[in-house]
N, C-alpha and C positions, 0 to 999 in steps of 0.2 A: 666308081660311084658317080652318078648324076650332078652336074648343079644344081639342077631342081631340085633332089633330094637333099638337097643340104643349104638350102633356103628356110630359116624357121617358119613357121606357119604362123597364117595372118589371125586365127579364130584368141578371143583373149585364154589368156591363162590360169588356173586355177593352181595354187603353188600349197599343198600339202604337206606339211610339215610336222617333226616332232620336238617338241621343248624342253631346254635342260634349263641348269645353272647357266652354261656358257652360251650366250648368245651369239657370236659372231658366225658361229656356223649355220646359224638360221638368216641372218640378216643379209650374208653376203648372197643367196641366192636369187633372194627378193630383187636387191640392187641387178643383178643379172642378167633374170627375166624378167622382170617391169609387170608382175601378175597384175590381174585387173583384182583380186583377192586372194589372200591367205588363209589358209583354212588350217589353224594352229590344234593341235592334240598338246596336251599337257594336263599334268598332276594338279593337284590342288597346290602342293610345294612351288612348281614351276608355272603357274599360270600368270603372275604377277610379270613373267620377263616379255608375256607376248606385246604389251603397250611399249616398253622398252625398244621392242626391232622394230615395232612399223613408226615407233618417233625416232628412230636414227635414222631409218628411211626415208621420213619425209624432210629430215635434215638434209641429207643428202638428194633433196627434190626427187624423188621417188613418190608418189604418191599412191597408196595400195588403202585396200578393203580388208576390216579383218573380221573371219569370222574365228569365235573358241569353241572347242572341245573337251570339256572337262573329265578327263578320265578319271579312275579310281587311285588309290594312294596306293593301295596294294595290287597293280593288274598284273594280266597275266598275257601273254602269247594271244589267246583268241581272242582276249578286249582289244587288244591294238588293232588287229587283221579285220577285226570286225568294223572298229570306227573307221580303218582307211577304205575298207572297202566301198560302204557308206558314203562317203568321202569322194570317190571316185566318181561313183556310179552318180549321185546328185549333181559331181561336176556334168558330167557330161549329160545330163538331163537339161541342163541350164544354156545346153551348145559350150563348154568349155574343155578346154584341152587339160585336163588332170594333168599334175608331173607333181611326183612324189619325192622329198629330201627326207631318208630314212637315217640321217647322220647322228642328229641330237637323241634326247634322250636316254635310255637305262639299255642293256644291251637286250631285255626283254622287247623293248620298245621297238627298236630297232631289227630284231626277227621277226614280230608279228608282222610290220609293215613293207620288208622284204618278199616276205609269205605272200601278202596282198596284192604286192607289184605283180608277182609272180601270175597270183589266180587272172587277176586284172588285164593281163600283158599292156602294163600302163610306162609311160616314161619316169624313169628314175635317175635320183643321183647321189653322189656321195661328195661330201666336203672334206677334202685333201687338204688340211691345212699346212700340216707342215710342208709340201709341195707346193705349195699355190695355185691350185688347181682342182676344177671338179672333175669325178669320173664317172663315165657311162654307169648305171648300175645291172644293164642290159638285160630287163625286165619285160619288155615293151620296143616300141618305136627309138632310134636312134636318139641321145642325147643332142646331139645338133639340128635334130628338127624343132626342137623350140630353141637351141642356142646358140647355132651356128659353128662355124669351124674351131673359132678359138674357146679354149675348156680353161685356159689360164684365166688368172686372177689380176693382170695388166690390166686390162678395157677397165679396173673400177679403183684404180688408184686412184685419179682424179679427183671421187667422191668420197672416199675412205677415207677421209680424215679424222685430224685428233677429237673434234667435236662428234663425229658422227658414230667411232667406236669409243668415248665417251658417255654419250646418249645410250648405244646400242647396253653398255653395263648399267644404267641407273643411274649416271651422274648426271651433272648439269654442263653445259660447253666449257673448257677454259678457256680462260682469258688470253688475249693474244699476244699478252709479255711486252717486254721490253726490248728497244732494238741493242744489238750488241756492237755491232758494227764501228760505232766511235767510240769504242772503248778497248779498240782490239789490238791497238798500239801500245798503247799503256800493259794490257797481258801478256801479248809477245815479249815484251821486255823486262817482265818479272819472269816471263819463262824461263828464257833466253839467260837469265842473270841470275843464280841462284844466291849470290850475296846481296843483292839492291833487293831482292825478293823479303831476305830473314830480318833486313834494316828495315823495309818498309811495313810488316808486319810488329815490328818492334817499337815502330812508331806509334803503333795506332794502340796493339791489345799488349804488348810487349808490359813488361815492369814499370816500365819506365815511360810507357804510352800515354796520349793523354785520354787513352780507357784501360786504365792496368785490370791487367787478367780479362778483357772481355765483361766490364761494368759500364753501360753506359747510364747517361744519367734519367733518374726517374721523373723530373719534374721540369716544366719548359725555363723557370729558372737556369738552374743548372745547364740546359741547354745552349741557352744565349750564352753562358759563359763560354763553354765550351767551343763556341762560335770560332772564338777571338782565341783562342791559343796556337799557340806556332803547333804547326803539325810537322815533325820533323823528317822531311820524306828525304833519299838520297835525291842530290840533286839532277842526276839524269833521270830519275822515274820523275822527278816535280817539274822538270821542264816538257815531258811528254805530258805531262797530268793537266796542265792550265791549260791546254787545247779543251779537255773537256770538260763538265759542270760539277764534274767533282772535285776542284778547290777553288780558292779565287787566290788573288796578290794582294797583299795590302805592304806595300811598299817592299820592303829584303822577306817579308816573311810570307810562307805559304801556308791557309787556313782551310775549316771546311767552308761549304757554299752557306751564305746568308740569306736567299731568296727568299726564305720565310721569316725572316725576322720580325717584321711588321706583326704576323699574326702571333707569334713567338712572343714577342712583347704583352700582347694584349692576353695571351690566354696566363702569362706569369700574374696578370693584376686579375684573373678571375679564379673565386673559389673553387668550386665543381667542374670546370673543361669538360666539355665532353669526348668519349675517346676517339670520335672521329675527327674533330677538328684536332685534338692531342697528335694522334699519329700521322694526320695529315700534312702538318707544321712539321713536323720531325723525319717526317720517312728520306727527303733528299739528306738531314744528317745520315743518315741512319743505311741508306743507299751507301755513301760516299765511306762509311767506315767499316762496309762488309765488302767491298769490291776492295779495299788496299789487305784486309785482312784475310783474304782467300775468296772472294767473289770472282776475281779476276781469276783463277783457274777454271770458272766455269765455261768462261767464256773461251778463255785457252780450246777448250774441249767442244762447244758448241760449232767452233770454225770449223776444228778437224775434222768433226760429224760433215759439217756441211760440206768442205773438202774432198770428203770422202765419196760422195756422189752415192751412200747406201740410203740416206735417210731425203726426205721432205715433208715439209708444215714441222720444220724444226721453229719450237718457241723457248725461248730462256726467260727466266722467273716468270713463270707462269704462276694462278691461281686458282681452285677452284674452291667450292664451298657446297655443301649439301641442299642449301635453302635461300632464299635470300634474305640478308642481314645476319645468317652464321658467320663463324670462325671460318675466317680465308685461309686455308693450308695452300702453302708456298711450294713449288716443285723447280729444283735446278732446270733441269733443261726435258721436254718431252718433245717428241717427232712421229712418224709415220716412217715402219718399217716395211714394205710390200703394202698387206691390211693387218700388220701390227704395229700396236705403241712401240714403241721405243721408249723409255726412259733411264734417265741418267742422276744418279747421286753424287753431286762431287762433295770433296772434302779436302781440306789443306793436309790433315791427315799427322807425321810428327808422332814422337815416343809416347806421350801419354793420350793417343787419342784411341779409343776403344771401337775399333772397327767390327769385329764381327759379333757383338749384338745388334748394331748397326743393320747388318745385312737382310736380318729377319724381318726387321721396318721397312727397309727398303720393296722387300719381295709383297709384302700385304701393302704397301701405297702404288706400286705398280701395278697389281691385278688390281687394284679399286678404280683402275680407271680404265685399263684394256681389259680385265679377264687373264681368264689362264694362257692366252697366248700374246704373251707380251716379251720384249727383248729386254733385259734390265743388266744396267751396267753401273757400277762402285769407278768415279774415278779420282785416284789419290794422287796429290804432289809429293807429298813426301810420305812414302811406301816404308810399312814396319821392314822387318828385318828378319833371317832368323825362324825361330820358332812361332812367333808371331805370324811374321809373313805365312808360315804354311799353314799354319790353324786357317786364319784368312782364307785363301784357296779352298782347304778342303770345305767350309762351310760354303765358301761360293758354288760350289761342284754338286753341294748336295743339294740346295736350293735350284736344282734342276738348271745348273749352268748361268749364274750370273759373271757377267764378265768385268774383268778388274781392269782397269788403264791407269798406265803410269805415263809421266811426260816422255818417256822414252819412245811408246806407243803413237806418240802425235808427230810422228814424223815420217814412218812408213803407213799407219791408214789402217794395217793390215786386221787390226784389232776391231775393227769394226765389221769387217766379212762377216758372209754367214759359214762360209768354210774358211779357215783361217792354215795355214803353211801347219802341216803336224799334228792335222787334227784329225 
């Protein structure tokens, strides 16, 4: 074969597409080939996702034209064949190079427009997800005359990020978290110590904590109190701890951090507070008593991610929210797998904590931000047992392979693979 022939050609692109549910198999071809327009087919159901792929595209500085094609709800084989045909034949009236993604859509969807390729002898292709990779649909002219030698899905890491397959499902960007990194000393060391671990959690939500059972307090009053009480950490986690802002010294005794006390003060002498400055005054309490009572595993977990050299745009306590000024739903740790999410559930985990309803949450908050191909991972510190343990499992298995991490896991790495030893 030529190099010439395997030079994309210079004439713009006309990027023909069918529209589902799942976006990312539309989006990623756009990123690709850099069409000068899209020229989107979809249902009246699925017309609503075509704004969605050319705004994660131009997130991803891509900038495309979109034209719609409104099919029927109920089509058939010769609607499809007919509008790609259509499709084609306009592109290239216009001097454009047609290239056909007959991936998305209904499997009708996807025959009529193969059909099309076929009458056409037009460029197609197919989105390989689980491979990472497009393939020739061999219709037409060579797939690498518009894309070149490489058909993987490398060249578009760069731009696949959490924000852009975020956007590409309907959401809005997440937020870019918080850093973990000085806090990672302090987690190693409850890892590492599984008694300064059960003391230090005992301190905070324990009986005898000063938040028994997991109650913190409702009103900024009660906060300021709370300020000032010995917070009983072991002493080797409390002499790693004062390194960072979650406690301070007030002479022999270790406390949480007071930074907001100023405002803390003033919102206890006003009636109504409102609950942004409420929660804004409180969040570093409120930070400082979920990292000693299992935050710190999360982060356990986000090192090992990153360690592990499978994930990037790894972000820990992330936010995202549907609107602006909704309810901010909170996400342990989300990443970038190849051009899938990654996300991550941790939990302290322990006899009474009820894990596999759990998991069905997990599975609907993870595809609300990737879609259906997303990697979702359960990771527990302290792992049921037993018949627990396997109910766990098998609910994980069914949910189409969510994968479970225990701290055992953060040492070989090997749980993070996408082929894993036995599988």
């Amino acid at each position: 074969m030529s190099t010439e022939a395997k030079t994309p050609v210079s004439q713009p692109l006309a990027l023909i597409q069918l529209v589902s549910e799942q976006t990312m198999q539309n989006l990623l071809p756009v990123l690709a080939l850099k069409p000068a327009v899209a020229i989107h087919l979809a249902t009246p159901k699925t017309a609503s996702k075509s704004a969605n792929i050319i705004a994660a595209a131009q997130h991803a500085h891509v900038a495309v034209d979109l034209e719609n094609i409104r099919l029927t709800e109920m089509l058939s084989i010769a609607e499809v064949s007919r509008a790609v045909v259509r499709s084609v034949q306009e592109a290239r009236r216009r001097e454009m190079v047609p290239v056909v993604n007959f991936t998305g859509g209904t499997k009708l969807m996807s025959i009529g427009a193969y059909e099309a390729c076929m009458r056409e002898q037009v460029v197609s292709l197919y989105v390989d997800t689980d491979h990472q990779q497009f393939l020739d649909g061999h219709t037409g002219q060579k797939l690498h005359s518009v894309l070149g030698d490489d058909f993987s899905f490398t060249p578009l890491h760069k731009v696949v990020t959490i924000d852009a397959i975020a956007v590409a499902n309907g959401q809005r960007p997440i937020t870019s978290g918080r850093a973990w990194r000085p806090y990672l000393d302090v987690a190693l060391h409850l890892l590492n110590n599984p008694s300064d671990e059960e003391a230090t959690w005992a301190a905070t939500y324990g009986d005898s904590g000063i938040c028994p059972r997991g109650r913190e307090p409702r009103h900024a009053r009660d906060w300021l109190i709370l300020m000032d009480q010995p917070l009983r950490l072991p002493q080797s986690v409390a002499e790693i701890a004062v390194t960072t802002d979650l406690v301070r010294v007030e002479g022999d005794t270790i406390c949480l951090p007071d930074e907001t006390r100023t405002p803390l003060e003033r919102l206890a002498e006003t009636h109504s507070p409102s609950p942004q400055d409420y929660f804004g005054a409180v969040r570093p309490l409120q930070i400082a008593l979920a990292f000693f009572s299992g935050a710190w595993w999360e982060v356990a977990v986000v090192d090992a991610a990153d360690r592990s050299g499978q994930f990037r745009d790894l972000r820990w306590s992330v936010n995202r929210s549907g609107m602006p000024g909704s309810f901010q739903v909170e996400e342990d740790i989300v990443g970038v797998d190849g051009v899938q999410i990654a996300y991550f559930c941790c939990k302290r985990g322990g006899m009474k904590s009820r894990l596999v309803p759990l998991l069905d949450e997990l599975d609907n908050r993870a595809r609300h931000i990737g879609g259906r191909f997303t990697r979702r991972f359960l990771a527990v510190c302290h792992p049921p047992v037993g018949a627990n343990a396997a109910a766990l499992r098998k609910r994980a298995k069914e949910l189409d392979g969510i994968q479970i991490i225990e701290p055992r896991d953060l040492q070989s790495l090997e749980v993070f693979s996408r082929v894993r030893p036995g599988r």
